[in-house]
GUPA-860858 format. One line per 8 residues: their letters; for each residue x, y, z of C-alpha. Coordinates in nm, 2 decimals. Layout:
! GUPA-860858
a> X,Y,Z | ...
***
This chain:
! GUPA-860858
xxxxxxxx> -4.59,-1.98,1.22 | -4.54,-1.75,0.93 | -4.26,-1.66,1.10 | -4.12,-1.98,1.06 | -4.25,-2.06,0.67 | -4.08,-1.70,0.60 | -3.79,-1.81,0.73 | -3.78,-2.19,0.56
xxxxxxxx> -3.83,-2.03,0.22 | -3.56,-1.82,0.24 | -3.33,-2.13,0.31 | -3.49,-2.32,0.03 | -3.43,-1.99,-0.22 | -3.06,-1.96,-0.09 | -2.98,-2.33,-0.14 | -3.16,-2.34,-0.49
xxxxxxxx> -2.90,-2.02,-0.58 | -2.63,-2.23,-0.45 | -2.74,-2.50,-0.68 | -2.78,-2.31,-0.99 | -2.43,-2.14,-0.91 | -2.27,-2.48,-0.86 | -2.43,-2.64,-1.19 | -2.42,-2.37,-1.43
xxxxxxxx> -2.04,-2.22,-1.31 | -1.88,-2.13,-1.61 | -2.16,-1.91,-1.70 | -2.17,-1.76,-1.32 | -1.78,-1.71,-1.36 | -1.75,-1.56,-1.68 | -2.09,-1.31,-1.52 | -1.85,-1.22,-1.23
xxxxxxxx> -1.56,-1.19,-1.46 | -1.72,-0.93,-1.68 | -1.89,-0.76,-1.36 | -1.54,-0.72,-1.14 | -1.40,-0.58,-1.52 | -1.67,-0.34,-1.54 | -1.65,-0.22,-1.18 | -1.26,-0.19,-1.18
xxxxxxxx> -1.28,0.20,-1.30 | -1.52,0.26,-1.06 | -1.30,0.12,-0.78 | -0.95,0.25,-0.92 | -1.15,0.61,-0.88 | -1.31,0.55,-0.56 | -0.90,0.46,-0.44 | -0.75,0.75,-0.63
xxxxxxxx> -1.03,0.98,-0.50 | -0.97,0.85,-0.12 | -0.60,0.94,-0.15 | -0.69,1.27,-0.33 | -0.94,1.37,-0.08 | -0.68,1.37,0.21 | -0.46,1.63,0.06 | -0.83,1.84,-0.06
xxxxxxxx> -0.89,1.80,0.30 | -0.56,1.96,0.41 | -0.61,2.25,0.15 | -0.97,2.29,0.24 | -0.84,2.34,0.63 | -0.68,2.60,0.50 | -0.85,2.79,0.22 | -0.93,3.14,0.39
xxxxxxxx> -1.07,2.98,0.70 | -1.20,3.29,0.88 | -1.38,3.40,0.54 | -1.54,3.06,0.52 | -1.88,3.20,0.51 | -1.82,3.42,0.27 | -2.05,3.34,-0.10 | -1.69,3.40,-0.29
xxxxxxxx> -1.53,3.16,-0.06 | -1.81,2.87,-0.10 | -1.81,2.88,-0.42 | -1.47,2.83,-0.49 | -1.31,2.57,-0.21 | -1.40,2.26,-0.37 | -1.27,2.31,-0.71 | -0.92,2.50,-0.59
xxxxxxxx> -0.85,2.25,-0.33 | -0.91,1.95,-0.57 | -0.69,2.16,-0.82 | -0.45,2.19,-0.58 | -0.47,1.82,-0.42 | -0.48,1.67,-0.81 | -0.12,1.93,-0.89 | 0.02,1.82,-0.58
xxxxxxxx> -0.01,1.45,-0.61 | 0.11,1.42,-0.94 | 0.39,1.69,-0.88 | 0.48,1.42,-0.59 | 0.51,1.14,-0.85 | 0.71,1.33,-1.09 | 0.95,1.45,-0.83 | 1.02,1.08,-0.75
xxxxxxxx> 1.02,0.90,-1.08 | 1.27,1.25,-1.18 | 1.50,1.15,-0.88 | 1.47,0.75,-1.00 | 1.45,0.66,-1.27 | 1.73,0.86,-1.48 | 2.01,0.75,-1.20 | 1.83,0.40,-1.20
xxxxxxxx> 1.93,0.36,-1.56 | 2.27,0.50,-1.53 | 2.35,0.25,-1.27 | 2.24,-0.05,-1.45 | 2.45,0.09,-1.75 | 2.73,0.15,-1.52 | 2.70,-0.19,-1.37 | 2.71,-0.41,-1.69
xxxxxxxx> 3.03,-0.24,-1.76 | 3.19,-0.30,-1.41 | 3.10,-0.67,-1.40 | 3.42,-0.79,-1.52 | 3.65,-0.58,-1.29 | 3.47,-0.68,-1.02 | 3.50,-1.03,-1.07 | 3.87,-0.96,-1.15
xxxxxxxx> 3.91,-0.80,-0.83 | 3.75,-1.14,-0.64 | 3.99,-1.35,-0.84 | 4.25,-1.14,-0.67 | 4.13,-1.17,-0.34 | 4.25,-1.50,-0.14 | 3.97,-1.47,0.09 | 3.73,-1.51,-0.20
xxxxxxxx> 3.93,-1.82,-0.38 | 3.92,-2.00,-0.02 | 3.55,-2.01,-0.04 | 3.53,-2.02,-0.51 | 3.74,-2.21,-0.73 | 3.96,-1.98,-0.95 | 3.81,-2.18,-1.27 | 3.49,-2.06,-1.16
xxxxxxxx> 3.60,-1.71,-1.15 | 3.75,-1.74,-1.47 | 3.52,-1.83,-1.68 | 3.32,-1.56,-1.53 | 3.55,-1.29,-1.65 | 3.61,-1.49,-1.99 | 3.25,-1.38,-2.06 | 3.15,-1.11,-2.26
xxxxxxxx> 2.87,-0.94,-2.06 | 2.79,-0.65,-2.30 | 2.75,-0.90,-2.61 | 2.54,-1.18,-2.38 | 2.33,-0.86,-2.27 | 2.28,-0.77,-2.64 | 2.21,-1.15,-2.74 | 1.95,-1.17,-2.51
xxxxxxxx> 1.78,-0.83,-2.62 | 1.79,-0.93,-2.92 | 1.68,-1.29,-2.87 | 1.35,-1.11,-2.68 | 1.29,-0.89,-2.92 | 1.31,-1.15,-3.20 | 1.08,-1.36,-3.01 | 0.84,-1.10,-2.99
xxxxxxxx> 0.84,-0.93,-3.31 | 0.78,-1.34,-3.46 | 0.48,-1.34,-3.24 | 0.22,-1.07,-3.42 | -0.07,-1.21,-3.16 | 0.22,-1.16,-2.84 | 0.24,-0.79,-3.00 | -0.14,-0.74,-3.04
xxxxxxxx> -0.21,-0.90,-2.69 | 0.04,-0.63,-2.53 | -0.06,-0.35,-2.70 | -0.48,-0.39,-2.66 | -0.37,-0.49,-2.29 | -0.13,-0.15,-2.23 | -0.45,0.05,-2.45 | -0.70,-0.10,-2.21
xxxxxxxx> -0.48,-0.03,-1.90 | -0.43,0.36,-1.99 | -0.85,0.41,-2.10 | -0.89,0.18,-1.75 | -0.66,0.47,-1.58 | -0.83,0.74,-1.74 | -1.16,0.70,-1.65 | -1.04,0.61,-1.30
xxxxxxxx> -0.91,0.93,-1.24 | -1.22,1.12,-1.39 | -1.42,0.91,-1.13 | -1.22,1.04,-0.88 | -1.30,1.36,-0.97 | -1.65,1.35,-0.98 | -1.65,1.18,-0.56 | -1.47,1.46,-0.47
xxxxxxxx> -1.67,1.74,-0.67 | -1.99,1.57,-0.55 | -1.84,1.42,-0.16 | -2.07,1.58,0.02 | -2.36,1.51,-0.16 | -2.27,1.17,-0.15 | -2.21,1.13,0.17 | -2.58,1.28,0.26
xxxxxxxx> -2.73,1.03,0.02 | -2.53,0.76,0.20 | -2.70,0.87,0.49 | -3.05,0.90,0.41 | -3.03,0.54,0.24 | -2.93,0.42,0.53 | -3.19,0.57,0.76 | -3.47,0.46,0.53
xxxxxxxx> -3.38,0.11,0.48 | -3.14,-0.04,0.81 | -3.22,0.25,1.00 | -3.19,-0.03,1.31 | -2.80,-0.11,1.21 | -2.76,0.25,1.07 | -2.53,0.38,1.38 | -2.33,0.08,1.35
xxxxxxxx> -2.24,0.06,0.99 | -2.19,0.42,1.06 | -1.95,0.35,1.29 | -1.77,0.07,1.12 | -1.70,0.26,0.82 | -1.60,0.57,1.09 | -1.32,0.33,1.18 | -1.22,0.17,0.85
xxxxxxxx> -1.13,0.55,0.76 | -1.01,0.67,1.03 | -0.76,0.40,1.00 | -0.64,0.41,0.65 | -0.61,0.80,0.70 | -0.39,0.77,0.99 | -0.19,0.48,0.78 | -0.16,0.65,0.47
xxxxxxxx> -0.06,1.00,0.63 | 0.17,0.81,0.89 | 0.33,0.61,0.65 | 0.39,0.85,0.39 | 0.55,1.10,0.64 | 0.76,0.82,0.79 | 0.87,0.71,0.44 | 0.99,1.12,0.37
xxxxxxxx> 1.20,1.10,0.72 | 1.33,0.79,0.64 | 1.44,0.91,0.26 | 1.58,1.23,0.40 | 1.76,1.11,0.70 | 1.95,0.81,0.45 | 2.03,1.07,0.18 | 2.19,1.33,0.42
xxxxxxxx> 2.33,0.98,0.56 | 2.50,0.90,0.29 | 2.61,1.25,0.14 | 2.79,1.31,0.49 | 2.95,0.95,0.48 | 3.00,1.03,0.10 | 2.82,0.71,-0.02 | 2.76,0.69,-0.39
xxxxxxxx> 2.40,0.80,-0.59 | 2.23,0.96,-0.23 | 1.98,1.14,-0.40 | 1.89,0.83,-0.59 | 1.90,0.55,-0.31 | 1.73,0.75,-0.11 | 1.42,0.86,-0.28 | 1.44,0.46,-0.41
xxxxxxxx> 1.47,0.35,0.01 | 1.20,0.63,0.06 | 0.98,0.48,-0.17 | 0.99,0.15,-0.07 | 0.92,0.25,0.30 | 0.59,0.29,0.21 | 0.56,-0.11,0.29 | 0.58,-0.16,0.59
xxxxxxxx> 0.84,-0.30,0.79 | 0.97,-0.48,0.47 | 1.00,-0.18,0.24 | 1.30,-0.02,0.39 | 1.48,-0.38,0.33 | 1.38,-0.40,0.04 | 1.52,-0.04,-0.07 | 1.86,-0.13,0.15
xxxxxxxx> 1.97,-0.47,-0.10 | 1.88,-0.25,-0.47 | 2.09,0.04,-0.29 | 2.38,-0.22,-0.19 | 2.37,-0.40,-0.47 | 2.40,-0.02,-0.71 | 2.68,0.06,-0.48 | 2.83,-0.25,-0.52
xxxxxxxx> 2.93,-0.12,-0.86 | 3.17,0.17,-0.76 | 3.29,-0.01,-0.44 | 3.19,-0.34,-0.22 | 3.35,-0.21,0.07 | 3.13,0.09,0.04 | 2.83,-0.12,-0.03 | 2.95,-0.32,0.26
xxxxxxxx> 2.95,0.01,0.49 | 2.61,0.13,0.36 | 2.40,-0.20,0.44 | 2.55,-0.11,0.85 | 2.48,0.24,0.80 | 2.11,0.12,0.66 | 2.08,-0.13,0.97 | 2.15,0.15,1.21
xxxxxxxx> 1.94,0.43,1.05 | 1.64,0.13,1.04 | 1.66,0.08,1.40 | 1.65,0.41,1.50 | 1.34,0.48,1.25 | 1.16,0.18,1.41 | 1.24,0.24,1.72 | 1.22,0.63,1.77
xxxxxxxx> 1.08,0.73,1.44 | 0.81,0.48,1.36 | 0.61,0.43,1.66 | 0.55,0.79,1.73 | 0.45,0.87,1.38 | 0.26,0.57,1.26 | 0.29,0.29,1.51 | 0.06,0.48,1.81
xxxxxxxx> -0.13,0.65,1.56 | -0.32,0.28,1.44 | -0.31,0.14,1.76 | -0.22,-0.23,1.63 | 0.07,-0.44,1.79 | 0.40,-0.55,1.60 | 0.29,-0.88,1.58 | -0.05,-0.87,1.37
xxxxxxxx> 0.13,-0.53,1.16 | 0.40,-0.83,1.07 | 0.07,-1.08,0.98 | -0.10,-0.84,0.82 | 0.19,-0.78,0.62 | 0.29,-1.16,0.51 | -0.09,-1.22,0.46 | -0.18,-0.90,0.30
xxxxxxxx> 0.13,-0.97,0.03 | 0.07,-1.33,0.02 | -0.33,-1.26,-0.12 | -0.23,-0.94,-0.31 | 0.13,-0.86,-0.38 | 0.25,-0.55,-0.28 | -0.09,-0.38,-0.25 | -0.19,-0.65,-0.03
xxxxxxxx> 0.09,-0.54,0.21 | 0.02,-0.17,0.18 | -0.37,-0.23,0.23 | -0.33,-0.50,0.52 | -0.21,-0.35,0.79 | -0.51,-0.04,0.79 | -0.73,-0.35,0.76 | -0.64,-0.51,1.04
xxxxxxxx> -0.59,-0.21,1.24 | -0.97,-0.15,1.18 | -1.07,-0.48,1.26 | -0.88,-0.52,1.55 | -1.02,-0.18,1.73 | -1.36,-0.31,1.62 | -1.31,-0.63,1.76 | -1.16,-0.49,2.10
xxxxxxxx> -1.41,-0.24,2.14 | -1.67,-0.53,2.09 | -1.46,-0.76,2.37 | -1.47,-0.43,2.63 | -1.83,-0.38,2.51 | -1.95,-0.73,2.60 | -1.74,-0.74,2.92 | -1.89,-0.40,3.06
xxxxxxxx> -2.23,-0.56,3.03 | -2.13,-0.96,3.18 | -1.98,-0.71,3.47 | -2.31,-0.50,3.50 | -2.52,-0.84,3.49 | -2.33,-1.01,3.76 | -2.26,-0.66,4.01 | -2.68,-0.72,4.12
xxxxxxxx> -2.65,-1.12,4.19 | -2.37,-1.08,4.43 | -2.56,-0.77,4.59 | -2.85,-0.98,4.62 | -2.65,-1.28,4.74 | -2.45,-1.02,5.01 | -2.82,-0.92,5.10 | -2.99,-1.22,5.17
xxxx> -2.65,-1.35,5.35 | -2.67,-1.02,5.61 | -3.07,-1.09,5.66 | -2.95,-1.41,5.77
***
């Protein structure tokens, strides 16, 4: 009975929270607003620190392993190898914005400038006016693409500099987004300095107050990380072949910019399945500039280098490494980027990797024990039928 009068105030209390949250909204919203604000550094460093802590891991492996006892030794590993992990990562991002950006910027230059030869050279094709009325094309040419470029710099900038509150806006939003960034990465340096203290906490928290679902929330997380690790690892590796085997691709086929499309296709391969794509049209479209036949050739090459990655390349590095079929990778993706953009599509696919090995271990689990229940009725059944 006071079971039961536990159990019906608890209903009452959660539907009188409902209420209250349903009634007085705006208030609730702008609470949860201000809370998700408040928590974002916390997260964004939790995030950075996960990503960090792979490469500390690596170092850590291999930090004077056979003196690991040693007092010199402990003292030292965790602030080296988070010195080295935090170098590394941003060394990695400097490489690739160095290899991107500057030839990124040089193509768009050079292909404002090459607009109007190029659509000289489709007037001039027959195949082309078959399809486009020469008017067409001629007016296209008849325009002055460096001054309509200029106009419309100047037409943003004009619009921008009349709006003193647009300005203010933007600059309080780019302050908040770099202090938001900062404090992020000094969170992620205090759960890495701290990890394993952390961790132990975790663990005692969980034994004094679930200790009846502590091996299973255990576990859960176990598999959540174990998931994104092998993603993030996978993919990133995958995403370096890919890069280097389309930039020695294209300098042996002597394809414009290599270095540049292919730290750019590189890049991008970090989304799954769609990233490589994505890299492939910028690519074209950049090589488009110096020569569509070229650019014409480079989306084959691209088609052929993709199949071989995903057929030889991906599934031995990241495909059998998160055990989750093509079909739900391709949901997780188009869900994933549908809720979140592109870090929807880079986060999905771990997720549901996790979720589906927790829910198949679950199905096997449940099936073992229906096939354990049922083994003793058809002994018995066997056993009264030979008495019989």
């Amino acid at each position: 009975m006071h079971f039961r009068l536990k159990t019906i105030f608890q209903i009452l209390g959660g539907i009188f929270l409902l209420y209250l949250s349903i009634y007085y909204w705006n208030s609730v919203s702008s609470v949860l607003v201000n809370l998700i604000d408040a928590i974002i550094p916390v997260v964004g460093g939790f995030s950075i620190a996960y990503v960090l802590n792979i490469l500390m891991t690596f170092y850590e492996r291999h930090y004077f392993p056979k003196w690991i006892d040693k007092p010199i030794v402990k003292k030292t590993r965790t602030i080296v190898c988070l010195s080295a992990a935090i170098v590394s990562f941003f060394a990695i991002i400097y490489i690739i914005i160095r290899m991107i950006v500057p030839e990124l910027i040089h193509c768009i230059e050079t292909l404002v400038k090459e607009i109007p030869p190029l659509v000289q050279k489709l007037i001039e094709n027959d195949t082309v006016t078959k399809y486009v009325p020469k008017d067409v094309l001629k007016t296209l040419t008849e325009i002055n693409w460096e001054d309509m470029i200029s106009k419309i710099v100047n037409f943003v900038v004009d619009g921008i500099g009349t709006a003193a509150g647009a300005i203010i806006g933007v600059i309080s939003s780019v302050i908040s987004m770099v202090i938001t960034v900062f404090v992020s990465i000094i969170f992620s340096i205090y759960f890495l300095l701290s990890k394993n203290k952390l961790q132990m906490q975790s663990r005692r928290l969980l034994h004094c107050y679930a200790p009846k679902y502590e091996r299973k929330i255990l576990h859960f997380f176990s598999v959540f990380n174990d998931s994104f690790k092998k993603f993030i690892v996978g993919q990133c590796l995958e995403a370096v072949i890919l890069g280097v085997l389309c930039m020695l691709g294209m300098m042996i086929f002597k394809f414009p910019y290599p270095q540049m499309i292919g730290a750019f296709i590189g890049f991008t391969a970090l989304i799954p399945v769609a990233g490589a794509y994505i890299g492939a049209a910028v690519g074209a479209i950049i090589i488009l500039t110096v020569s569509p036949m070229k650019a014409l050739l480079f989306l084959v090459f691209i088609i052929v280098l993709q199949q071989i990655e995903g057929n030889l390349i991906y599934p031995r590095v990241v495909g059998n490494s998160i055990g989750l079929p093509a079909i739900w990778v391709l949901a997780a993706i188009t869900i994933g980027g549908g809720l979140m953009g592109i870090v929807g599509m880079l986060i999905g696919v771990p997720i549901c990797a996790a979720l589906y090995r927790l829910i198949r271990e679950n199905v096997l689990k449940r099936e073992f024990e229906e096939s354990i229940q049922c083994a003793p009725a058809k002994n018995n059944s066997s056993n009264e039928g030979n008495k019989k």
